[in-house]
C-alpha positions as CSV (number, residue, x, y, z in Angstrom):
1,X,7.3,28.2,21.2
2,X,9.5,26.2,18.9
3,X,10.7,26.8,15.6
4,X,10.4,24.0,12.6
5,X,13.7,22.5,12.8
6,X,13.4,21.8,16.6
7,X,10.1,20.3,16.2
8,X,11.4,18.0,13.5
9,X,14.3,16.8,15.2
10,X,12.6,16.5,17.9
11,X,10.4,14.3,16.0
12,X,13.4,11.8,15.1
13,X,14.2,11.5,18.7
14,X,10.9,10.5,19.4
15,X,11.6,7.6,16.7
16,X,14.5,6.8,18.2
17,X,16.8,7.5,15.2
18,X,20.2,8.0,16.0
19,X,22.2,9.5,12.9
20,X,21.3,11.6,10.2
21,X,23.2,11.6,6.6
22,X,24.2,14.1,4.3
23,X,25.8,16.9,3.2
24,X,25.3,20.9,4.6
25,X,24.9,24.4,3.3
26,X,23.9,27.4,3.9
27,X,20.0,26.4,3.3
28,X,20.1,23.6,5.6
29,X,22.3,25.1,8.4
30,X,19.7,25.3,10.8
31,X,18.8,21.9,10.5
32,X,22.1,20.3,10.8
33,X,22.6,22.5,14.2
34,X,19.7,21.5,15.6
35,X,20.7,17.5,15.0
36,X,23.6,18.1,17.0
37,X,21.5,20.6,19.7
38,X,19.4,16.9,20.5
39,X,22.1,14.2,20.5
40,X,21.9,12.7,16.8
41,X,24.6,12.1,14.8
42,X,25.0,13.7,11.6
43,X,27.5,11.8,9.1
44,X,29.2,13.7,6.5
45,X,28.9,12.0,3.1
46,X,30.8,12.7,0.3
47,X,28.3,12.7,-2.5
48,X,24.4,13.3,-2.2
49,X,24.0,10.2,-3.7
50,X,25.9,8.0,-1.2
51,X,24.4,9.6,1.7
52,X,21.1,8.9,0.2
53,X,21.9,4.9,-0.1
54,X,23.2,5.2,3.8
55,X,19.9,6.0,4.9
56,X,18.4,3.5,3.2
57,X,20.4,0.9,4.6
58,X,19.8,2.5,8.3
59,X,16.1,1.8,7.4
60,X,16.4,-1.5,6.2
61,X,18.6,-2.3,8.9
62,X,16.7,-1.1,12.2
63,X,13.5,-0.8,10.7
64,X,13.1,2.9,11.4
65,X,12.9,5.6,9.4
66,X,16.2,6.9,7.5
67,X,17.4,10.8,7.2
68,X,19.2,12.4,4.2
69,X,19.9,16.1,4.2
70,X,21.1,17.8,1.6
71,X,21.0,21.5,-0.1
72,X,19.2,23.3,-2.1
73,X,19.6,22.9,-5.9
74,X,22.2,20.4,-7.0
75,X,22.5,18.5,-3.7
76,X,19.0,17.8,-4.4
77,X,19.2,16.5,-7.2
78,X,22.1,14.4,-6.9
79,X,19.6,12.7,-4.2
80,X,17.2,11.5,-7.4
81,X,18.7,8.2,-7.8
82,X,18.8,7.3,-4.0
83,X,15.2,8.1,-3.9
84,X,14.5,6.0,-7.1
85,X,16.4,3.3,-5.1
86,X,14.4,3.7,-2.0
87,X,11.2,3.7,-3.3
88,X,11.9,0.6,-5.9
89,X,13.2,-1.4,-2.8
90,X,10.1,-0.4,-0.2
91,X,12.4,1.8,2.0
92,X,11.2,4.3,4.7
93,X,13.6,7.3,4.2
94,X,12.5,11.2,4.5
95,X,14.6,13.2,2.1
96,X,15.0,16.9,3.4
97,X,16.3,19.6,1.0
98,X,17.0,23.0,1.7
99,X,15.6,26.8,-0.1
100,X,16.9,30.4,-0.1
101,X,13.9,31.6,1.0
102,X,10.0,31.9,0.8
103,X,10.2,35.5,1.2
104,X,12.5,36.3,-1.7
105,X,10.9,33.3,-4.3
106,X,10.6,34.5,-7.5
107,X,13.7,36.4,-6.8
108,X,16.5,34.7,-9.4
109,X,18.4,33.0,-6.2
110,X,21.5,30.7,-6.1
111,X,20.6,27.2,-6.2
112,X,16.7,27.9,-6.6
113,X,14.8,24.8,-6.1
114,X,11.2,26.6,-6.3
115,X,8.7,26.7,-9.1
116,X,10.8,29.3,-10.5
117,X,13.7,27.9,-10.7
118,X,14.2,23.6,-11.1
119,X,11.2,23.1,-9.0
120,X,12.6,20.2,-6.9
121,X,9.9,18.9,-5.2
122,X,8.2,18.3,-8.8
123,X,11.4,16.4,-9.6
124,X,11.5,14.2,-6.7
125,X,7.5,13.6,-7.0
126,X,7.9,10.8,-9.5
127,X,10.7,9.0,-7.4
128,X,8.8,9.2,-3.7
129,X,5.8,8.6,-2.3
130,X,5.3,12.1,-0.7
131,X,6.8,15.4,-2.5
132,X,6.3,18.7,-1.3
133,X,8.2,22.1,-0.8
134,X,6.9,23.5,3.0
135,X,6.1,27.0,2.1
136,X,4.2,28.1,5.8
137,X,5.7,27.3,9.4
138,X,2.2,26.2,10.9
139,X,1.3,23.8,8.0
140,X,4.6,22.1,8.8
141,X,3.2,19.3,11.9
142,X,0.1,18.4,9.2
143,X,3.2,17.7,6.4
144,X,5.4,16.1,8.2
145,X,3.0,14.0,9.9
146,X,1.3,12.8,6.6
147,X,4.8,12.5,4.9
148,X,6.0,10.2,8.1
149,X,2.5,7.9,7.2
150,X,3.5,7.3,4.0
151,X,7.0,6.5,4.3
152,X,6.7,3.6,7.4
153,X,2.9,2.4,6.5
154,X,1.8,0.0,4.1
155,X,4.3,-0.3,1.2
156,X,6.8,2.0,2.7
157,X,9.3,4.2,0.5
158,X,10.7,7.6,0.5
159,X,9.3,11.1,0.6
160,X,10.7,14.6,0.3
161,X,10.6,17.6,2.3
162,X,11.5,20.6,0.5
163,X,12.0,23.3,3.3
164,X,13.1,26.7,2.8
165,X,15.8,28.4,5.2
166,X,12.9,30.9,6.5
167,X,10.3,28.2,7.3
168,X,13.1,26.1,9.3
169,X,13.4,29.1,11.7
170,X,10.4,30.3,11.5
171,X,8.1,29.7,15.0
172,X,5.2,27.1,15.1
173,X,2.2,27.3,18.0
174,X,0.7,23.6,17.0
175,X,3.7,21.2,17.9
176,X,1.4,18.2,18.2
177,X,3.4,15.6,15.6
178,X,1.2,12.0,15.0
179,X,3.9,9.3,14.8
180,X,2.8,6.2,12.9
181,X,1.9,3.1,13.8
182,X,3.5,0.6,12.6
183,X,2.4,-2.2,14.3
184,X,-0.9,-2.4,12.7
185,X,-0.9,-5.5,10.0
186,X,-3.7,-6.2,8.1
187,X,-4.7,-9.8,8.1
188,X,-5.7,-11.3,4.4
189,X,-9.5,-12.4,4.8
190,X,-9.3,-15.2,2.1
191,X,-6.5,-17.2,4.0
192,X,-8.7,-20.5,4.8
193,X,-9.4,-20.5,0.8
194,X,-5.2,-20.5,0.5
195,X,-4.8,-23.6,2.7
196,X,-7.3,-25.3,0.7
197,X,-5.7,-24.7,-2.6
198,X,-2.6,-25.9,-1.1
199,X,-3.8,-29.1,0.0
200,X,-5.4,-29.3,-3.2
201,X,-2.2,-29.0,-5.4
202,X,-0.4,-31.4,-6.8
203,X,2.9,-30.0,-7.5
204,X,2.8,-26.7,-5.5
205,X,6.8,-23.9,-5.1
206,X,7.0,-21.2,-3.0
207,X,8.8,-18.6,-5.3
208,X,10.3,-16.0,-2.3
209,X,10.7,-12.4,-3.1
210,X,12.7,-9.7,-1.2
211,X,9.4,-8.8,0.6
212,X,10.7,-11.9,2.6
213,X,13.6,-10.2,4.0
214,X,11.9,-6.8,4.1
215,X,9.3,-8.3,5.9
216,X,11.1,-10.0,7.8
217,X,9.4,-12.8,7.4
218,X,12.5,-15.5,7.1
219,X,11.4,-17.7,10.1
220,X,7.8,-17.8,9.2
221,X,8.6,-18.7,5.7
222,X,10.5,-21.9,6.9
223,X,7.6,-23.0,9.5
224,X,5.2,-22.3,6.4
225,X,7.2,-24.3,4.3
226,X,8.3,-27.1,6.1
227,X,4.5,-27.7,7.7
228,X,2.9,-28.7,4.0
229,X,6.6,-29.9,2.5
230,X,7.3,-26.9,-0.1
231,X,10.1,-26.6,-1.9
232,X,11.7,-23.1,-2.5
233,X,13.3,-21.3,-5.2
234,X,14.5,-17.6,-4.7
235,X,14.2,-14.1,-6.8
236,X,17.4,-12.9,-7.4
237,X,16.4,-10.1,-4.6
238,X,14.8,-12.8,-2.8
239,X,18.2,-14.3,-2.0
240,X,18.2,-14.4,1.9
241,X,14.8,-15.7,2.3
242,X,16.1,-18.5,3.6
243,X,19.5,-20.2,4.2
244,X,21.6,-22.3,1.6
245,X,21.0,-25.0,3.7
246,X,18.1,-25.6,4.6
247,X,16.4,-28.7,2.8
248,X,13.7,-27.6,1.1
249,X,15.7,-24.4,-0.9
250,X,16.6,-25.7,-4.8
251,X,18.2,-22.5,-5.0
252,X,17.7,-19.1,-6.9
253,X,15.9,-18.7,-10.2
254,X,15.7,-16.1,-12.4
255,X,19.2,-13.9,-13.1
256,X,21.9,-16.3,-11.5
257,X,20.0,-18.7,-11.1
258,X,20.6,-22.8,-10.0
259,X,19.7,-25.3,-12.9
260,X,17.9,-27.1,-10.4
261,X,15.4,-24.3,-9.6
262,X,14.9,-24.2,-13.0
263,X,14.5,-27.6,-13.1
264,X,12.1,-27.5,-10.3
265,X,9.7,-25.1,-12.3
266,X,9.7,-27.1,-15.1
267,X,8.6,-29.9,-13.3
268,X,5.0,-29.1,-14.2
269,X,4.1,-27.1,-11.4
270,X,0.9,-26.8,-10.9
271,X,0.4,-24.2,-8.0
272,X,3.4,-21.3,-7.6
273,X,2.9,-19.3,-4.0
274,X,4.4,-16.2,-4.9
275,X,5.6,-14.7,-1.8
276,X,6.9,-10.9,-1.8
277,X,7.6,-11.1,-5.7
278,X,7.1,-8.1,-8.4
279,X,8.0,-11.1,-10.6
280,X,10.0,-8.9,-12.2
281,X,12.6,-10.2,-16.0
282,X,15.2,-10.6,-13.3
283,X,13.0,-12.9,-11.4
284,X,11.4,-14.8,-14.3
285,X,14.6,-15.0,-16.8
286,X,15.5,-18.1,-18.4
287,X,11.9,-19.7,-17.9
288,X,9.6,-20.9,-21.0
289,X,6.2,-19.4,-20.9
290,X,4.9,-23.2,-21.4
291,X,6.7,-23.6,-18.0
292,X,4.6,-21.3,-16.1
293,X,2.0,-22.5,-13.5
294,X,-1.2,-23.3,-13.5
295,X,-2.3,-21.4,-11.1
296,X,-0.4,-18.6,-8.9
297,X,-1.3,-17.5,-5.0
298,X,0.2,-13.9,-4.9
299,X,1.2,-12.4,-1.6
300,X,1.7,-8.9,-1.3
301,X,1.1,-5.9,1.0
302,X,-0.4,-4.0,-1.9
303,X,-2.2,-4.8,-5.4
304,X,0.0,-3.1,-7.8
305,X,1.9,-5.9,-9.1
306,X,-0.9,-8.4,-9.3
307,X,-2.0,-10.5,-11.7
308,X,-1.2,-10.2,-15.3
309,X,2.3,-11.2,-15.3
310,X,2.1,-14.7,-15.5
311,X,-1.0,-15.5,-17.7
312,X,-2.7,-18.0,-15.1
313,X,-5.7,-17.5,-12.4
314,X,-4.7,-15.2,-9.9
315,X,-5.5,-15.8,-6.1
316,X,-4.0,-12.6,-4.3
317,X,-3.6,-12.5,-0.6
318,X,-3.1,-8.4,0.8
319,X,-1.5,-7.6,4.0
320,X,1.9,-7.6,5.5
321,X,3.6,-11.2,4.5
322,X,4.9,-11.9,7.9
323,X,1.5,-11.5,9.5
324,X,-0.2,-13.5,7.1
325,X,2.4,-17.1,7.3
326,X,2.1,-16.0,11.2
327,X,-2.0,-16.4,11.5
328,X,-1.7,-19.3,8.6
329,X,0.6,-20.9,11.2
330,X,-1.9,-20.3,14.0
331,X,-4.8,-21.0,12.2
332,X,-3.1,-24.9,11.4
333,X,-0.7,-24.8,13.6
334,X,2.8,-26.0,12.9
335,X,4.2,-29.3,14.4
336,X,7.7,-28.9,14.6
337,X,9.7,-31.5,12.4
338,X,13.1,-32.5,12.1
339,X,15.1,-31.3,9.2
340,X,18.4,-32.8,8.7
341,X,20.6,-29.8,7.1
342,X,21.8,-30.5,3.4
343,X,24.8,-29.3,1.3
344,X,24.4,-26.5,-0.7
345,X,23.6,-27.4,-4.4
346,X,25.9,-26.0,-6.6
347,X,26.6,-25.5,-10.7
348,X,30.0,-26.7,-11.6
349,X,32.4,-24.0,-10.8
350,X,33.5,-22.1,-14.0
351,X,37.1,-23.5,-15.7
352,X,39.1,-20.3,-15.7
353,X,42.7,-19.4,-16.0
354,X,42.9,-16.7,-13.0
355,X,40.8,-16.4,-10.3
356,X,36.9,-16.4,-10.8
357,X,34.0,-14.5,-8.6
358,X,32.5,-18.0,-8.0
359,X,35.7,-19.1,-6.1
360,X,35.7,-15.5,-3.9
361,X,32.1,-16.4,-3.5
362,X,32.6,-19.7,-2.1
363,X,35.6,-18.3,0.0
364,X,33.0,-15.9,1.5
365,X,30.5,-18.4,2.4
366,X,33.2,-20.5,4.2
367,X,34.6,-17.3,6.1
368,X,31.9,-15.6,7.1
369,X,30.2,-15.4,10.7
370,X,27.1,-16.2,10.8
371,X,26.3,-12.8,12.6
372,X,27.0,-10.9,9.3
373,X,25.1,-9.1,6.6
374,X,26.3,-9.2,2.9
375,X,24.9,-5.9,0.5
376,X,25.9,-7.4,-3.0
377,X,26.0,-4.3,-5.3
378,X,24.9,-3.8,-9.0
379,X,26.9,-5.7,-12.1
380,X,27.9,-9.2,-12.6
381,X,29.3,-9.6,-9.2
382,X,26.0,-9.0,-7.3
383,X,24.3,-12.0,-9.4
384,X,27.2,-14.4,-9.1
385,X,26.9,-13.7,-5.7
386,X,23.4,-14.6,-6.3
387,X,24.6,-18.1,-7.8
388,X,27.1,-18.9,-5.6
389,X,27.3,-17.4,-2.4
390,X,25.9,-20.2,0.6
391,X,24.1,-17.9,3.4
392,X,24.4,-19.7,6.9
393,X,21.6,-18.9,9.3
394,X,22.2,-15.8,10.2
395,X,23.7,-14.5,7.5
396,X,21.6,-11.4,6.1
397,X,21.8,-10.5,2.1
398,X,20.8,-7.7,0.6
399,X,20.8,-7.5,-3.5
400,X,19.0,-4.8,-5.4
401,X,18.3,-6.6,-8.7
402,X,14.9,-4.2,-9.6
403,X,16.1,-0.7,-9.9
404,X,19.7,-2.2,-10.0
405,X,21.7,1.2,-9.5
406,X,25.0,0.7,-9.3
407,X,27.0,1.4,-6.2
408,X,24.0,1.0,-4.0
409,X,25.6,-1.5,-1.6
410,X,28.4,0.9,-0.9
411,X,26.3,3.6,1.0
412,X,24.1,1.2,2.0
413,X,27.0,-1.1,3.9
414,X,27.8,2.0,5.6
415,X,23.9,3.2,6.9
416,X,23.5,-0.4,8.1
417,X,26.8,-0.3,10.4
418,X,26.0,2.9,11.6
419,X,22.6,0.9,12.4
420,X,23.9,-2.2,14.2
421,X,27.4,-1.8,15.5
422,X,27.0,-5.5,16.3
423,X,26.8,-7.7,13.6
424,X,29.5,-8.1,10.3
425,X,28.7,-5.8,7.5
426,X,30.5,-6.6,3.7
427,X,29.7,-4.7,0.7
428,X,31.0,-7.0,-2.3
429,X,31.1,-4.2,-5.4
430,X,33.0,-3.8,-8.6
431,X,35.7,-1.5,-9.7
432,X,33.0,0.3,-12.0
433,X,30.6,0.9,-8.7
434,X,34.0,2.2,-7.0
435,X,34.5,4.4,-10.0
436,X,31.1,6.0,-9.0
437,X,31.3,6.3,-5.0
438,X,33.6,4.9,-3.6
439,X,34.7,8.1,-2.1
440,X,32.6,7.1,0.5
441,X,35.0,4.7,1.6
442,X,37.0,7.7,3.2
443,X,33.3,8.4,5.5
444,X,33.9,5.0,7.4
445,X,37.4,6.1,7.7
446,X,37.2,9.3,9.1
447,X,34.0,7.2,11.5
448,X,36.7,4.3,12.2
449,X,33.4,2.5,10.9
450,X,34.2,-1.2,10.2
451,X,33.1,-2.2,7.1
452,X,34.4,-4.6,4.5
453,X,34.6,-3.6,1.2
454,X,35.5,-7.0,-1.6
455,X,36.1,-5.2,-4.8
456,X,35.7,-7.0,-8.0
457,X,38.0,-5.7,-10.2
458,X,38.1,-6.6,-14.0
459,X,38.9,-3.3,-15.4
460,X,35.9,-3.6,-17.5
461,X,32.0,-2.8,-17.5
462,X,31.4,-7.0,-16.8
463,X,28.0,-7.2,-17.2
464,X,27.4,-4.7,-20.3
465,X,30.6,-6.1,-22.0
466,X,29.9,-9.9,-21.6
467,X,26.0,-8.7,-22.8
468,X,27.1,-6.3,-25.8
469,X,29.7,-9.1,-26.9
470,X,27.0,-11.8,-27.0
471,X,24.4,-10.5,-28.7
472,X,26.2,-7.8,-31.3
473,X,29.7,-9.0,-31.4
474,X,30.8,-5.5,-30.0
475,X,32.1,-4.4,-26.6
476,X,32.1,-0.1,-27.7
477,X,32.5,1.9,-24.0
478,X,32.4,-1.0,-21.4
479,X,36.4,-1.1,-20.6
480,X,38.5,1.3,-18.9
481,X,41.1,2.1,-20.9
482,X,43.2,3.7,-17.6
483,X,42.0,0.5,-14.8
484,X,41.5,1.3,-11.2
485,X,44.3,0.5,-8.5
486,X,41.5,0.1,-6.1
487,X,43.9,-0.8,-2.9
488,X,45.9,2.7,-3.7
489,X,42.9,3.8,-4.0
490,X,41.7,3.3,-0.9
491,X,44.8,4.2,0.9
492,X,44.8,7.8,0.0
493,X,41.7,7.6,2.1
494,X,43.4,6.3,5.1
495,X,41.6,2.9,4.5
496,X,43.7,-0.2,4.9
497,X,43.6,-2.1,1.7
498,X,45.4,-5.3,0.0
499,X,45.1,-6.8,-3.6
500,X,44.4,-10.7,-4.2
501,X,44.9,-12.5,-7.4
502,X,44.7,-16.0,-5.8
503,X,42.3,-17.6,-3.9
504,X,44.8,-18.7,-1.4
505,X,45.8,-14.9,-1.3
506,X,42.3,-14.3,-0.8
507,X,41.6,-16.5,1.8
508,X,44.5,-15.0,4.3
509,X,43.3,-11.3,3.7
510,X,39.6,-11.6,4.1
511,X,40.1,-13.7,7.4
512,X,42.9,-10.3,8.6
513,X,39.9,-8.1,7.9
514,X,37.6,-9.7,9.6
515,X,39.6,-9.6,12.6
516,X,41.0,-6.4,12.1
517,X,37.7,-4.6,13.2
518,X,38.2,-1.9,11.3
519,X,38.0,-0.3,7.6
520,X,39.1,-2.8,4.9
521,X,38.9,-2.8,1.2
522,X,40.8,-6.0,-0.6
523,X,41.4,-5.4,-4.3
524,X,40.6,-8.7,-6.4
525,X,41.6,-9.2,-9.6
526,X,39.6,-11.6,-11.5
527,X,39.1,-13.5,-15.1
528,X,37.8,-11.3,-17.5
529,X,36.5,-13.7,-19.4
530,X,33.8,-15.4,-16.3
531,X,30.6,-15.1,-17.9
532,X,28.6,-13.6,-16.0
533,X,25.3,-15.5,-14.7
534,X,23.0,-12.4,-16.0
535,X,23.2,-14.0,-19.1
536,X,20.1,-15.6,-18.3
537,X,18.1,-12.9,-19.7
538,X,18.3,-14.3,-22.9
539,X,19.1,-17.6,-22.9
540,X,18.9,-20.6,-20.5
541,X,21.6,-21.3,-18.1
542,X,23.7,-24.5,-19.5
């Protein structure tokens, strides 16, 4: 017989995950043991939080399902806002947390996460898909194969596994575990009535989500596209659905967005195809409600967020977005044309004294291979990388503009290495996101992982000060009185590190770290006073 913890991991090997992340103790010993018993690789975080973002971005990245372990009591709940960030971004991870006992609940214990004590798996229920505490070893295959549905079928996200120290050790007879299939996509049955819309329209945008690049539907999007001659704007987290230059993208709307996307949907549009979009403020900002369409076509792999946003009819299509372009394409199949590439469109570049995030931006897109990803994290610096950053094909980008928790990118830089070994990974963050984890930094140390960490440093809360500032003439708590060295910083973690305050210098140390293959954070000090696209919220971009 086995006991729980070998049948779990057992379970992951099966799934052919490699690593696990996290942070032990005593309630999840057993677990962490039995990773290294079967060959996968646990990585030490160095906050609950951080380890929680990893695993997200081992998800995203290989499409599997991501692991975060972490104790009972407060390492569970300093996994909350990870979960919240998996489940707002559609990300398959199974958080496990640890518990004294079964035997001795109701017991005052250290770190109680049962009813009786903070009840964790009623505080994770609002931030997963799937929340449970695993009170009896042979219920355990049922859980954990329901839990395992949820998180990698339809709209995936994150569940929790709350399992006491008993039950991990405890034997189970039944160690039949269903894995999910997740090669089952359901085809939309109205798709004929789509194409005839389309042909119908007059003025018809395709308006890409990030359900694009989480479907992975970037090909099929440009073949859609460029068979009925659509042009395309971008959501903010839609960025990557396509590459700069390609010549039917006007650019990114919304929160950083191009003037001529926003151009393009004032043009009276008379037929928006939605594709992957919550149509979130982020997504919309800036736009006149007498600019919106006539009519929208909504694709999505679930009906929450249908309808109602936009006042307008409503045609929605359900079912994974890749699958649905795909039999569209086969359907009317596409004749392959010939595109000449275009250049980038691009605002004026901001007039500044000292360096500006625009200019690093740029630099980026120049530098860059075009086997890289890019996880732009939460503040100012993740939408001007929105606005100006030029994606080649085959460049990935990766911006959580929904849930928008700051620091994201750095955990998730680091789960998407540990993922693909092969292609570039660059986390461009901000001194206040360093602030809150960039102790991580000293994890892809201590793995030799090499990942590329462009710090934005302003000294200053950007995107709250520049709002604050606008709209009530006040800037109160949005600028650190004591700044962060961020290259000493990250060389008291071992990491190799240099500070920029020219483009020039900028250029000569992002191409060393890119050869360097190894751990690199560059420290660039920017103008303060780049105003910061977000803006958009509340006003139109000039």
């Amino acid at each position: 017989m086995k006991d729980v913890v070998q049948l779990l991991v057992e379970t992951f090997v099966k799934l052919g995950i490699s690593h696990a992340f996290g942070i032990p103790g005593k309630s999840v010993a057993p677990l962490i043991l039995e990773f290294g018993n079967q060959d996968i690789e646990f990585i030490l975080g160095r906050h609950e939080s951080g380890a929680g973002f990893a695993a997200g971005g081992y998800a995203l990245t290989n499409n599997k399902l991501g692991i975060v372990v972490a104790t009972s009591g407060p390492g569970g709940t300093n996994l909350v806002t990870a979960a919240a960030h998996a489940k707002m971004n559609c990300l398959p991870v199974l958080f496990i947390t640890g518990h004294e006992s079964v035997a001795e609940m109701g017991i005052p214990q250290c770190q109680d996460s049962s009813q009786f004590g903070i009840d964790l798996a009623e505080i994770m229920k609002p931030v997963t898909l799937f929340s449970t505490m695993v009170t009896r070893a042979d219920a355990f295959p049922a859980i954990l194969t329901y839990a395992m549905r949820e998180a990698m079928t339809g709209r995936k996200g994150p569940v929790h596994l709350c399992i006491p120290f008993d039950v991990m050790i405890s034997s189970v007879s039944e160690t039949t575990i269903h894995l999910p299939s997740t090669s089952i996509d359901y085809i939309a049955t109205n798709l004929t009535d789509v194409v005839d819309q389309l042909q119908n329209a007059r003025n018809p945008v395709i308006l890409a989500g990030k359900g694009v690049v989480l479907s992975g539907a970037q090909e099929s999007l440009a073949k859609f596209a460029e068979k009925y001659h659509l042009p395309i704007v971008t959501t903010p987290g839609g960025k990557g659905s396509i590459h700069s230059s390609h010549p039917l993208y006007y650019g990114p709307l919304g929160l950083g967005g191009h003037r001529r996307a926003m151009d393009l949907l004032e043009s009276d549009v008379d037929l928006l195809l939605v594709m992957g979009s919550r149509l979130s403020d982020t997504a919309l900002a800036g736009l006149d409600r007498s600019h919106y369409p006539q009519q929208v076509i909504q694709f999505d792999i679930a009906r929450e967020f249908m309808g109602g946003i936009i006042q307008t009819e409503y045609i929605p299509v359900l079912g994974d977005l890749r699958t649905n372009l795909d039999e569209i394409l086969r359907i009317y199949p596409h004749e392959p044309i010939h595109l000449h590439t275009a250049t980038p469109y691009h605002d004026p570049l901001p007039d500044l004294e000292f360096l500006s995030v625009a200019e690093v931006c740029q630099s980026v897109s120049d530098l860059i291979p075009e086997n890289t990803t890019i996880f732009a994290d939460d503040g100012a610096h993740g939408y001007h990388a929105v606005r100006w950053l030029d994606l080649k094909p085959g460049v990935k980008f990766f911006f959580d503009s929904y849930f928008a928790s700051m620091a994201n990118a750095i955990g998730m830089a680091i789960g998407a290495k540990f993922a693909d070994r092969e292609r570039n990974v660059i986390c461009l963050t901000g001194d206040g996101c360093i602030f809150m984890l960039g102790s991580e930094i000293s994890t892809c140390v201590a793995e030799q992982l090499p990942v590329i960490f462009i710090v934005i440093n302003n000294g200053q809360l950007d995107m709250a000060l520049k709002g604050m500032r606008q709209f009530t003439g006040r800037t109160d708590g949005t600028i650190f009185k004591q700044p962060l060295d961020v290259a000493a910083y990250a060389a008291s973690m071992g990491a190799d590190s240099a500070r920029c305050t020219t483009r020039d210098e900028f250029n000569l140390v992002f191409k060393q770290a890119l050869s360097f293959n190894k751990p690199f954070v560059i420290d660039v000090i920017v103008d303060k006073e780049e105003i910061p696209s977000s803006l958009a919220r509340e006003m139109k971009l000039d």
